[in-house]
mmCIF file of the N, C-alpha and C atoms, coordinates in Angstrom:
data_MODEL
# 
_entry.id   MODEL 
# 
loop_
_atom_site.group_PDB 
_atom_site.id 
_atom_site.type_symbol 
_atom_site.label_atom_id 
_atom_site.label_alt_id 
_atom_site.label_comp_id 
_atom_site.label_asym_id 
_atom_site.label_entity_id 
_atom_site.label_seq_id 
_atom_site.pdbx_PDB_ins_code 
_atom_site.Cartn_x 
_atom_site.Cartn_y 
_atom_site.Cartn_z 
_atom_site.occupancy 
_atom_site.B_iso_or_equiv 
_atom_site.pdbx_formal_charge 
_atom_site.auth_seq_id 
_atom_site.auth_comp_id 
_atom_site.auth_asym_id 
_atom_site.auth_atom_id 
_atom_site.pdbx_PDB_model_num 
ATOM 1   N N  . UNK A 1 1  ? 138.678 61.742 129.800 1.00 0.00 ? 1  UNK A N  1 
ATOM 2   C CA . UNK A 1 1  ? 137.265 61.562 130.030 1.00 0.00 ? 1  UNK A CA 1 
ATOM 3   C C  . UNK A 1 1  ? 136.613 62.941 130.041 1.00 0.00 ? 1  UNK A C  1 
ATOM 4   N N  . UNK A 1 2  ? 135.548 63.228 129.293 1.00 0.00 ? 2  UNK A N  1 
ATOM 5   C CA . UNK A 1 2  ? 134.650 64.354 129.522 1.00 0.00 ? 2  UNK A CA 1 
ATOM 6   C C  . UNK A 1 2  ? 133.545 64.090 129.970 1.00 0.00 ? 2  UNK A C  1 
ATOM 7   N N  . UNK A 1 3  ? 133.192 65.418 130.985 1.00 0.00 ? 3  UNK A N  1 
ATOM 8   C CA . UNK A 1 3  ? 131.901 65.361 131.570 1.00 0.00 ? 3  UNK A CA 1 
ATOM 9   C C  . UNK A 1 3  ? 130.903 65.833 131.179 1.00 0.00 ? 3  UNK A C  1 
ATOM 10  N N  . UNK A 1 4  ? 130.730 65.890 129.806 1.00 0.00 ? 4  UNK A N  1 
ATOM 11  C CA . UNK A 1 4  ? 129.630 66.059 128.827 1.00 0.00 ? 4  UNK A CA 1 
ATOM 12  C C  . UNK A 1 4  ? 128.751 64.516 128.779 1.00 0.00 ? 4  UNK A C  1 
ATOM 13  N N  . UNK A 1 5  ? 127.402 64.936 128.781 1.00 0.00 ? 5  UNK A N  1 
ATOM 14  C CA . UNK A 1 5  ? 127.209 63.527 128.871 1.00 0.00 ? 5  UNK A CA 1 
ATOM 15  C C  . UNK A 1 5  ? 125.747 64.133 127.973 1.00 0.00 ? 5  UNK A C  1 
ATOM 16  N N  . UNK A 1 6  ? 125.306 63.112 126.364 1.00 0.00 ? 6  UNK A N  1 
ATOM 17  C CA . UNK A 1 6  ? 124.501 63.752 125.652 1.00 0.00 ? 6  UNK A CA 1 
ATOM 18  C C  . UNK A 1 6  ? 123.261 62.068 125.847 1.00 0.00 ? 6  UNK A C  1 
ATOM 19  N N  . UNK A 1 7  ? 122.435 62.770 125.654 1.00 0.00 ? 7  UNK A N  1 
ATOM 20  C CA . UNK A 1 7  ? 120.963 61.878 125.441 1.00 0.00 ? 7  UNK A CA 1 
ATOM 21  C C  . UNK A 1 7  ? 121.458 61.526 123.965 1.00 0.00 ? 7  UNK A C  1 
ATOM 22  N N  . UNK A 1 8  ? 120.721 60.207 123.838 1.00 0.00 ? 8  UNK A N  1 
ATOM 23  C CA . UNK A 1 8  ? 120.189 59.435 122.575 1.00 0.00 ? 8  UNK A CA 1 
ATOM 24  C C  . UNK A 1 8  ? 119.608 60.384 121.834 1.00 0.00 ? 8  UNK A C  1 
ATOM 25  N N  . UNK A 1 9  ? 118.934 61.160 121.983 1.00 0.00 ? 9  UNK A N  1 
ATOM 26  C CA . UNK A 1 9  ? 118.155 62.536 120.763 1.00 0.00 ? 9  UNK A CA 1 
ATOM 27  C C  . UNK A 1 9  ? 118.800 63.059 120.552 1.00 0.00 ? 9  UNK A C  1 
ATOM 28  N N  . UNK A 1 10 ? 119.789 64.100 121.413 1.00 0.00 ? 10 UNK A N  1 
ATOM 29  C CA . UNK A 1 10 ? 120.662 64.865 121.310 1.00 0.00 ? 10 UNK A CA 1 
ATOM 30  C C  . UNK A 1 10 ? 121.596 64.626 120.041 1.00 0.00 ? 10 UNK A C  1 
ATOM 31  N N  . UNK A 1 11 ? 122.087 63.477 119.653 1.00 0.00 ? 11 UNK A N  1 
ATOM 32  C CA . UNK A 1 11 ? 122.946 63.308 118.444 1.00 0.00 ? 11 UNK A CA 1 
ATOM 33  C C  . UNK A 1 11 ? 122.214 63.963 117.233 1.00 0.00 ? 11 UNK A C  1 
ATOM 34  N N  . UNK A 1 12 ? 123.317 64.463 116.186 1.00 0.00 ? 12 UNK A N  1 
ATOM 35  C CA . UNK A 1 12 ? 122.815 65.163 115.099 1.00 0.00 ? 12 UNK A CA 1 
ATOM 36  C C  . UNK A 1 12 ? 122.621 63.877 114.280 1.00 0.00 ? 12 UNK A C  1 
ATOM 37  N N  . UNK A 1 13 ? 121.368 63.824 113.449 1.00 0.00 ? 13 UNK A N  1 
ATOM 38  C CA . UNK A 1 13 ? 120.975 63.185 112.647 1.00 0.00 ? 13 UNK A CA 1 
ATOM 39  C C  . UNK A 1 13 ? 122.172 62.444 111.343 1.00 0.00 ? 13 UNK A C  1 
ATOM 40  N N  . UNK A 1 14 ? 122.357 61.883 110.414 1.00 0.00 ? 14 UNK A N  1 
ATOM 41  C CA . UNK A 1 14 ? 122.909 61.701 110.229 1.00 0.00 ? 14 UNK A CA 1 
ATOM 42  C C  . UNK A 1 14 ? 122.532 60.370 108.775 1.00 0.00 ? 14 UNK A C  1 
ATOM 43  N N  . UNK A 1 15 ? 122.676 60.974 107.365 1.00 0.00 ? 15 UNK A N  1 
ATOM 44  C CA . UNK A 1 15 ? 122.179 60.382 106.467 1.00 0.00 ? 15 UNK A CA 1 
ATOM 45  C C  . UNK A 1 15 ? 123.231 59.263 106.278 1.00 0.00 ? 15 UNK A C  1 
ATOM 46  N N  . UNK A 1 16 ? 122.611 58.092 105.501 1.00 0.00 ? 16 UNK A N  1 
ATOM 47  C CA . UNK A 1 16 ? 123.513 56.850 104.997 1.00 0.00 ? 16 UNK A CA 1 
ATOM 48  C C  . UNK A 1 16 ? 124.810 57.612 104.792 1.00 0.00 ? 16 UNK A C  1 
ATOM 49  N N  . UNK A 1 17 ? 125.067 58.577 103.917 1.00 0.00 ? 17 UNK A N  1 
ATOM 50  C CA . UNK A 1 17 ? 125.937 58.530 103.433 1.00 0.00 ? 17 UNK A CA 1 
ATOM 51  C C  . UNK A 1 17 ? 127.255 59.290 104.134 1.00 0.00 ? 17 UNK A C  1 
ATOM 52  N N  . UNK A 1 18 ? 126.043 59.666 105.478 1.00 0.00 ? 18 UNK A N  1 
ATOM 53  C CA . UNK A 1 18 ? 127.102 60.395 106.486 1.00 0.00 ? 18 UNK A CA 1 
ATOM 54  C C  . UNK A 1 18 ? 126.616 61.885 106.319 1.00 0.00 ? 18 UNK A C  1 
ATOM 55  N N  . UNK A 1 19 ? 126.225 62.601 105.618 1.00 0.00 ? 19 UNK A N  1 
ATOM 56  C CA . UNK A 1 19 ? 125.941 64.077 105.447 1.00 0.00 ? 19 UNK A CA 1 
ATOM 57  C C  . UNK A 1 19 ? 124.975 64.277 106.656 1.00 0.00 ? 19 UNK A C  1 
ATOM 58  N N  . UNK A 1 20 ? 125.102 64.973 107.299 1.00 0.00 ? 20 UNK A N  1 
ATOM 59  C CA . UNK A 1 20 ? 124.396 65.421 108.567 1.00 0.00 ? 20 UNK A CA 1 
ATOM 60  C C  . UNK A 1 20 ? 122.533 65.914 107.959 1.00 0.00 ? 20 UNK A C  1 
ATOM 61  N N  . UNK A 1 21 ? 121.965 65.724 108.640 1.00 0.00 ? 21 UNK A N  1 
ATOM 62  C CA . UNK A 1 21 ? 120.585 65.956 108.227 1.00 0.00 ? 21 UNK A CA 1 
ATOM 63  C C  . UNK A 1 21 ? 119.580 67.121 108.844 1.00 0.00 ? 21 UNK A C  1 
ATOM 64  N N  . UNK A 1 22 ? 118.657 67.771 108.451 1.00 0.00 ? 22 UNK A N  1 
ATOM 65  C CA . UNK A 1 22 ? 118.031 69.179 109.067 1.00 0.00 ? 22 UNK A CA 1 
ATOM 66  C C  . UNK A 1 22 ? 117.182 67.965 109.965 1.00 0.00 ? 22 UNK A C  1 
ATOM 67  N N  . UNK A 1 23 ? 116.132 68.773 110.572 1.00 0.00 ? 23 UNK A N  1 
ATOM 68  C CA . UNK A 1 23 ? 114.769 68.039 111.247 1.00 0.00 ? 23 UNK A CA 1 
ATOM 69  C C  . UNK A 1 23 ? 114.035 67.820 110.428 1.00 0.00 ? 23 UNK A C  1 
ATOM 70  N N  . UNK A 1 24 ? 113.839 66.701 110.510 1.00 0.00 ? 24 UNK A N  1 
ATOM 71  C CA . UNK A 1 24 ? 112.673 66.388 109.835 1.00 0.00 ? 24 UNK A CA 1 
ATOM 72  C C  . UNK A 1 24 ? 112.755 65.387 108.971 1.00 0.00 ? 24 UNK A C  1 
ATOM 73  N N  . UNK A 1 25 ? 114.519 65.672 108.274 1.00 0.00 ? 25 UNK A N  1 
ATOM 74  C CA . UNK A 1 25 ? 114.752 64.780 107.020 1.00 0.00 ? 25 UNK A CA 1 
ATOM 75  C C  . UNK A 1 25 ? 115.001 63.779 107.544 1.00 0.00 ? 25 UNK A C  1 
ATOM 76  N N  . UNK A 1 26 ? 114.919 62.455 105.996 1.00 0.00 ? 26 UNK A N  1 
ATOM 77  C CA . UNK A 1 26 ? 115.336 61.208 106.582 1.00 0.00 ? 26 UNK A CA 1 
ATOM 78  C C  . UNK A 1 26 ? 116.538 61.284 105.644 1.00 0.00 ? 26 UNK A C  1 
ATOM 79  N N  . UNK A 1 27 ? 116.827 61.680 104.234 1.00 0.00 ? 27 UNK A N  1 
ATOM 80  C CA . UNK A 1 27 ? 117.905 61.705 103.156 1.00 0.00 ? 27 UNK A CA 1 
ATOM 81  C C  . UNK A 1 27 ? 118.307 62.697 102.855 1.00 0.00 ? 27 UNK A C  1 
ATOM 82  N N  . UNK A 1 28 ? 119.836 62.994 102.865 1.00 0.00 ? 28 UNK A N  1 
ATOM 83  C CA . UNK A 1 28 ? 120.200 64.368 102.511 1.00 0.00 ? 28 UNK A CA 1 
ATOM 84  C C  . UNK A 1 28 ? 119.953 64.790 101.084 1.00 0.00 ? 28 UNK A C  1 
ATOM 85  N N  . UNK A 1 29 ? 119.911 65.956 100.291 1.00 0.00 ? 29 UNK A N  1 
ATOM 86  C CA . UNK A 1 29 ? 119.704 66.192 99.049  1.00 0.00 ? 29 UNK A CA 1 
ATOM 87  C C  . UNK A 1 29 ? 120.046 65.169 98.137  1.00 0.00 ? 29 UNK A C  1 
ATOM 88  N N  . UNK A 1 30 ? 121.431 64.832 98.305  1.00 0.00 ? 30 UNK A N  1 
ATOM 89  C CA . UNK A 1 30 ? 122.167 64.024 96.822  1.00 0.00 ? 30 UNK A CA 1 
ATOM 90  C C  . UNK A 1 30 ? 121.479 62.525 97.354  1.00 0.00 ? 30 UNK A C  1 
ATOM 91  N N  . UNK A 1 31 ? 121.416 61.808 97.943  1.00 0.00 ? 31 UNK A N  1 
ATOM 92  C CA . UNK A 1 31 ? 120.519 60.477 98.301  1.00 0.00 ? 31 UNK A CA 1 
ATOM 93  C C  . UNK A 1 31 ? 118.934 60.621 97.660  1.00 0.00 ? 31 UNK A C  1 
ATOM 94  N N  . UNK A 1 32 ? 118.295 61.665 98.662  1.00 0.00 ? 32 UNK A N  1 
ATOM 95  C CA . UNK A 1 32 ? 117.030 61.589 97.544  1.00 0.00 ? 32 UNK A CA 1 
ATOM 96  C C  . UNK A 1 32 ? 117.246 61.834 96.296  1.00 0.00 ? 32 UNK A C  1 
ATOM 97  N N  . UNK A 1 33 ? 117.970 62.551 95.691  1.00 0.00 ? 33 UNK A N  1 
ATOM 98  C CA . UNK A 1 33 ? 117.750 62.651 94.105  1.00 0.00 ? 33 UNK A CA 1 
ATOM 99  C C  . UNK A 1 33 ? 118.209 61.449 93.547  1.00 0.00 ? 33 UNK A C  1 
ATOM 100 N N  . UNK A 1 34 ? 119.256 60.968 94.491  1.00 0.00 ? 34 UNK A N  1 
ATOM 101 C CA . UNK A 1 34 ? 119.440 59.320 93.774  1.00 0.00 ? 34 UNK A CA 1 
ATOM 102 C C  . UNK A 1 34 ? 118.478 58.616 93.725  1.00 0.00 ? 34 UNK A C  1 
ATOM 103 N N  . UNK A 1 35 ? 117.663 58.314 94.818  1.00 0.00 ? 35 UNK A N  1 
ATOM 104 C CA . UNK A 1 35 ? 116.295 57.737 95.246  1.00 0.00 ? 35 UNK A CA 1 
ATOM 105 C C  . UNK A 1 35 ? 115.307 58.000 94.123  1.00 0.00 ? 35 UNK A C  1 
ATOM 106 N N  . UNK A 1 36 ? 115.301 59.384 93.788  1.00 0.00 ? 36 UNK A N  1 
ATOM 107 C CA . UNK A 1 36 ? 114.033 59.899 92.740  1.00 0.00 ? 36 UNK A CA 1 
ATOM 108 C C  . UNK A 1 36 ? 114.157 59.036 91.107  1.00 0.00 ? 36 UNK A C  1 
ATOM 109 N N  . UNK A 1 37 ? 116.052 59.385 90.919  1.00 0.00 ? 37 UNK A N  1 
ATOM 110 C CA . UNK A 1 37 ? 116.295 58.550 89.991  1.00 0.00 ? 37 UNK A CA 1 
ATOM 111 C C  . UNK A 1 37 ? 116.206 56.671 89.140  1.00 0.00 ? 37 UNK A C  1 
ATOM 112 N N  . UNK A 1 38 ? 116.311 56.948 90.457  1.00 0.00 ? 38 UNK A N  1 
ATOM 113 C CA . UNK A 1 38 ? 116.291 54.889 90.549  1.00 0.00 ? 38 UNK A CA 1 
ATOM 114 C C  . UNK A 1 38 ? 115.155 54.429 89.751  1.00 0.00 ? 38 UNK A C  1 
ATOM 115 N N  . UNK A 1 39 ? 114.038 55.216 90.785  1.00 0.00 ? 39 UNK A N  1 
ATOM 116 C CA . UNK A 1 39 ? 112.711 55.065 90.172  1.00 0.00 ? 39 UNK A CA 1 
ATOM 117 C C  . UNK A 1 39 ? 111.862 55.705 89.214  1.00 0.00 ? 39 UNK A C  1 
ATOM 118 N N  . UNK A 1 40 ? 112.434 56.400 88.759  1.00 0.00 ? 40 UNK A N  1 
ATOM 119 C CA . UNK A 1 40 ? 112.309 56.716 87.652  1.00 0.00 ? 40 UNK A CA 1 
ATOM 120 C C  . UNK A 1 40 ? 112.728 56.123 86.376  1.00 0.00 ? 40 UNK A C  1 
ATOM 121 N N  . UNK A 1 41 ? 113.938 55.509 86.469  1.00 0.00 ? 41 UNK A N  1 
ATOM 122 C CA . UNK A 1 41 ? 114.532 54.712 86.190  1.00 0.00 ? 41 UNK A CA 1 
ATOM 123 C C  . UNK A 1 41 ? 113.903 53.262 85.661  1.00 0.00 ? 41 UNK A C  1 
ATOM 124 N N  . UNK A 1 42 ? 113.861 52.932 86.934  1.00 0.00 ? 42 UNK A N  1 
ATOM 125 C CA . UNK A 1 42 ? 112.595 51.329 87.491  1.00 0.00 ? 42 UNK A CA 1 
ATOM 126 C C  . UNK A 1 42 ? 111.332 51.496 86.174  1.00 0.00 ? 42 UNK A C  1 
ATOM 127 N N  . UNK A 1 43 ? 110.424 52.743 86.216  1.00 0.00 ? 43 UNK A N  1 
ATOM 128 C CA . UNK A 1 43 ? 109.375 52.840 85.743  1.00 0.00 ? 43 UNK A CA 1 
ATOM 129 C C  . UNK A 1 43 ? 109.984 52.825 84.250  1.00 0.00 ? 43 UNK A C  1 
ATOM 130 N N  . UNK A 1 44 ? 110.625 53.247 83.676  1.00 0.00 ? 44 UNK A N  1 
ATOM 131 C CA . UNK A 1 44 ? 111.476 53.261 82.216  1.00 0.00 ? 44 UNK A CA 1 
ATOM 132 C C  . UNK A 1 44 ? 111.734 52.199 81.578  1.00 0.00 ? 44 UNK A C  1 
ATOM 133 N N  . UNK A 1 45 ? 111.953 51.484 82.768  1.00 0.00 ? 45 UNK A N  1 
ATOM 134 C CA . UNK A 1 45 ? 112.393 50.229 82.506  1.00 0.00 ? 45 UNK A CA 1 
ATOM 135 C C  . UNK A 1 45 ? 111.225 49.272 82.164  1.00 0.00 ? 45 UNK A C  1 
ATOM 136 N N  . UNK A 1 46 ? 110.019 49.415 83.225  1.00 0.00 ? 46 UNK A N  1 
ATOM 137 C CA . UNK A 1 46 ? 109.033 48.423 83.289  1.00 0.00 ? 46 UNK A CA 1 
ATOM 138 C C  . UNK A 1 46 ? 108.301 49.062 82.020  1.00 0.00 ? 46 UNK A C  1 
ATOM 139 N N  . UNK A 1 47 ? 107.944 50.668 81.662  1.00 0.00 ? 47 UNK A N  1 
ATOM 140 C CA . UNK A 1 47 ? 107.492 50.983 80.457  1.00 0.00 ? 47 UNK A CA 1 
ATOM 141 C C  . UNK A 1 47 ? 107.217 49.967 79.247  1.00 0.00 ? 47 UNK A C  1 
ATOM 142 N N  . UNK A 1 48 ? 109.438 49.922 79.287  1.00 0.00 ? 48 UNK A N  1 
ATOM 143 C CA . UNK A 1 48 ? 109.633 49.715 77.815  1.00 0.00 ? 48 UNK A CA 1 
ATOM 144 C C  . UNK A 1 48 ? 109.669 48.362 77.363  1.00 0.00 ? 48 UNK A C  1 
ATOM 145 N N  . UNK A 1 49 ? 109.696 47.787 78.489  1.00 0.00 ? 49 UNK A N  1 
ATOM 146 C CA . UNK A 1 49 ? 109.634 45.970 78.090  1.00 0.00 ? 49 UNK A CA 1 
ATOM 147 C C  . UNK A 1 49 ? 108.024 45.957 78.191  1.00 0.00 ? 49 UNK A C  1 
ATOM 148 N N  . UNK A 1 50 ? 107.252 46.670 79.044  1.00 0.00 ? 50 UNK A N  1 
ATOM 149 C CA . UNK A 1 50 ? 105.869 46.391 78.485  1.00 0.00 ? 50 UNK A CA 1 
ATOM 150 C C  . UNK A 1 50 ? 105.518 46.666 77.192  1.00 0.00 ? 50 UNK A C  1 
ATOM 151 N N  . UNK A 1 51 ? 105.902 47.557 76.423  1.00 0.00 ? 51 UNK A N  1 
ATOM 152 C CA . UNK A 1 51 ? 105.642 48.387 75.161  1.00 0.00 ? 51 UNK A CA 1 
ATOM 153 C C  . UNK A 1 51 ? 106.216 47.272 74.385  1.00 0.00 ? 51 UNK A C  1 
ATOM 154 N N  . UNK A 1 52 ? 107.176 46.864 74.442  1.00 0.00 ? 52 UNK A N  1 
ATOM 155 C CA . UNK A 1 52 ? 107.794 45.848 73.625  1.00 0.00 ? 52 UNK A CA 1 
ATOM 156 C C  . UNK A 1 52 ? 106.844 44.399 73.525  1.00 0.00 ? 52 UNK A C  1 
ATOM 157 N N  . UNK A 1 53 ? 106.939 43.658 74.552  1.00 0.00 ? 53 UNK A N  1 
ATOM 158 C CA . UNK A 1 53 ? 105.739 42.921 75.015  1.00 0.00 ? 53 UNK A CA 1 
ATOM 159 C C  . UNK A 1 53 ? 104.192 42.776 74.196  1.00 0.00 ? 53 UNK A C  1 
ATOM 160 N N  . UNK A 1 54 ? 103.875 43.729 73.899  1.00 0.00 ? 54 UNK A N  1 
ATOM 161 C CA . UNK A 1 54 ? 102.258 43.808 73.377  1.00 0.00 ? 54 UNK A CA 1 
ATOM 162 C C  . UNK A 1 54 ? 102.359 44.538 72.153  1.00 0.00 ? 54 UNK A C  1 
ATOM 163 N N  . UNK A 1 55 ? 103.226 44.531 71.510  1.00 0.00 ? 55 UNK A N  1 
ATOM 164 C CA . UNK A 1 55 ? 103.681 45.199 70.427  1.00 0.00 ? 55 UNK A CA 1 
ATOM 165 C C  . UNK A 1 55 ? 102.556 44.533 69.277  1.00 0.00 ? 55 UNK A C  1 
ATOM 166 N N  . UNK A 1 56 ? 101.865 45.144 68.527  1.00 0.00 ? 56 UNK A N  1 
ATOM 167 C CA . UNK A 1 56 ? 101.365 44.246 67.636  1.00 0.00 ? 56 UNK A CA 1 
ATOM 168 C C  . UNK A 1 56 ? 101.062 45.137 65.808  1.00 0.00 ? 56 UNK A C  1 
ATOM 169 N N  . UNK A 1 57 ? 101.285 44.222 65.200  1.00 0.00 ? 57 UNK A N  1 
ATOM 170 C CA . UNK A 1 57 ? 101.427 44.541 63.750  1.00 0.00 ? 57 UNK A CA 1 
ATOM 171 C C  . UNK A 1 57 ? 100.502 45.619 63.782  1.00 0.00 ? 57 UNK A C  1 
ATOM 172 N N  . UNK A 1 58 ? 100.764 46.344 62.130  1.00 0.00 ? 58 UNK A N  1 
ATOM 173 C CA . UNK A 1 58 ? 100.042 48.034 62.085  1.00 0.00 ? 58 UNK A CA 1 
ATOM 174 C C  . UNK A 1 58 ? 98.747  47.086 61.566  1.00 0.00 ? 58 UNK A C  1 
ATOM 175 N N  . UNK A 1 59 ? 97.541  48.742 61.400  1.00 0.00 ? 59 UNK A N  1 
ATOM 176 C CA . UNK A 1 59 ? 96.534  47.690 61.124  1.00 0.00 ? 59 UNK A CA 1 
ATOM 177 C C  . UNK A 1 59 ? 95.958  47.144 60.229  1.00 0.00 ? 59 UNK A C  1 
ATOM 178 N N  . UNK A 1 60 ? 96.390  48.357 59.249  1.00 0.00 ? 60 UNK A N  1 
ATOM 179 C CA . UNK A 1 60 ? 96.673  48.696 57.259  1.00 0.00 ? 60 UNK A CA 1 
ATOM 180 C C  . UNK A 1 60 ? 98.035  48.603 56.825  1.00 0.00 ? 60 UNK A C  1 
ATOM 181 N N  . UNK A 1 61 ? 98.250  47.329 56.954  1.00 0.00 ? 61 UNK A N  1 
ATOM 182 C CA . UNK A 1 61 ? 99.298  47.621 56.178  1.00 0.00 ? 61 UNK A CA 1 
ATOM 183 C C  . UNK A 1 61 ? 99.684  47.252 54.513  1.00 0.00 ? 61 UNK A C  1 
ATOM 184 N N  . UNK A 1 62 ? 100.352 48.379 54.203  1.00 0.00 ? 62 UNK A N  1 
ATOM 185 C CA . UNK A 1 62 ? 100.568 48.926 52.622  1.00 0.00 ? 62 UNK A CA 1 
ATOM 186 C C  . UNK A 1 62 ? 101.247 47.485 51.958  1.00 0.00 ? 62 UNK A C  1 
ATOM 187 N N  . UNK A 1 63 ? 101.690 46.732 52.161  1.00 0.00 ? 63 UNK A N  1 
ATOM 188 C CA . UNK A 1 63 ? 102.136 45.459 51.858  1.00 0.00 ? 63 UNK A CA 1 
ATOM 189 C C  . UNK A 1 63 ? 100.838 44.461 51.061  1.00 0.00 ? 63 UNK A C  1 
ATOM 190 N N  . UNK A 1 64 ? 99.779  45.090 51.795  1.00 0.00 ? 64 UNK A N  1 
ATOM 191 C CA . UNK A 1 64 ? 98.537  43.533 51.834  1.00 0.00 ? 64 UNK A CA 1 
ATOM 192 C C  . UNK A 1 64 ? 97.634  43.901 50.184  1.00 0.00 ? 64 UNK A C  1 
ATOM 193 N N  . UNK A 1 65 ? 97.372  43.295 50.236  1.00 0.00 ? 65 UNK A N  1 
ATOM 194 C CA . UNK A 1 65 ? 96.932  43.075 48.293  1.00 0.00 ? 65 UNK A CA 1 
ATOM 195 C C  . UNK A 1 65 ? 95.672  43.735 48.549  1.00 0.00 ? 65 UNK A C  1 
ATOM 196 N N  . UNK A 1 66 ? 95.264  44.134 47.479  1.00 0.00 ? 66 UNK A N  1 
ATOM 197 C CA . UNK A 1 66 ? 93.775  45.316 47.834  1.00 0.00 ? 66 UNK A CA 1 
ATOM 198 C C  . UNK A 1 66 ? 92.582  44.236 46.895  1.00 0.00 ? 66 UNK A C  1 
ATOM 199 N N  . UNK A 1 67 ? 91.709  43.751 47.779  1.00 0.00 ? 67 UNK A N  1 
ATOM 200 C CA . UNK A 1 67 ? 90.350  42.949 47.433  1.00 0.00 ? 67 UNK A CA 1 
ATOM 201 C C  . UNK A 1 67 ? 90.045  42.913 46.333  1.00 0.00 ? 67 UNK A C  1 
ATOM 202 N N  . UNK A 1 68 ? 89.991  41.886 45.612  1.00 0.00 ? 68 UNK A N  1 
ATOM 203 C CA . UNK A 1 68 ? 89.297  42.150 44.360  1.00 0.00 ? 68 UNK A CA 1 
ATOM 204 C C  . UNK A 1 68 ? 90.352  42.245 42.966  1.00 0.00 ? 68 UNK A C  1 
ATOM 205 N N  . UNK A 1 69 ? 91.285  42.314 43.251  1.00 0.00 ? 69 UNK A N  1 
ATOM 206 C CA . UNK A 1 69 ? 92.371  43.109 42.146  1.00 0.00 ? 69 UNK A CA 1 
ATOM 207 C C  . UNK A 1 69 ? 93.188  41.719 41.672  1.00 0.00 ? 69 UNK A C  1 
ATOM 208 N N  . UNK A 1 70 ? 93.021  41.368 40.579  1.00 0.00 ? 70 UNK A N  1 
ATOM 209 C CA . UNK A 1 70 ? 94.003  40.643 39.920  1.00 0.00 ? 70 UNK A CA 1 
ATOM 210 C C  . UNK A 1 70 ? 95.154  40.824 39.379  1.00 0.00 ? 70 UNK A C  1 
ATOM 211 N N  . UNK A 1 71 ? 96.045  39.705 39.141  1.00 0.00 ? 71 UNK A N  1 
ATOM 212 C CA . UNK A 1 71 ? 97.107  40.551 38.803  1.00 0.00 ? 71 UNK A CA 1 
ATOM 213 C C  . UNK A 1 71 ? 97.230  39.773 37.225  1.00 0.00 ? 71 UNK A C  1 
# 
């Protein structure tokens, strides 16, 4: 038994992943950059299925028969 006896504050902080934390932080370095990634990620994602989504034919296109012209 020790007669150390610590307050609830007193404990060192302590990120998900276990890496001890400064004041202030809530995520140690490598967590937030995962965090930053995700969503970055997320937005890439929602981008490119929007872009895909509303996609619509060119507006001239070289295919279409030119007015007037017989063949």
């Amino acid at each position: 038994m020790t007669n150390t006896i610590t307050a609830p504050g007193e404990e060192p902080a302590t990120c998900a992943c276990g890496a001890a934390l400064a004041e202030g932080q809530k995520l140690c370095r490598k967590c937030a950059a995962r965090e930053r990634w995700a969503k970055r990620q997320a937005a890439r994602l929602r981008l490119k299925r929007r872009r895909n989504l509303s996609r619509r034919p060119p507006r001239d296109p070289h295919r279409t028969p030119i007015v007037g012209a017989t063949s």
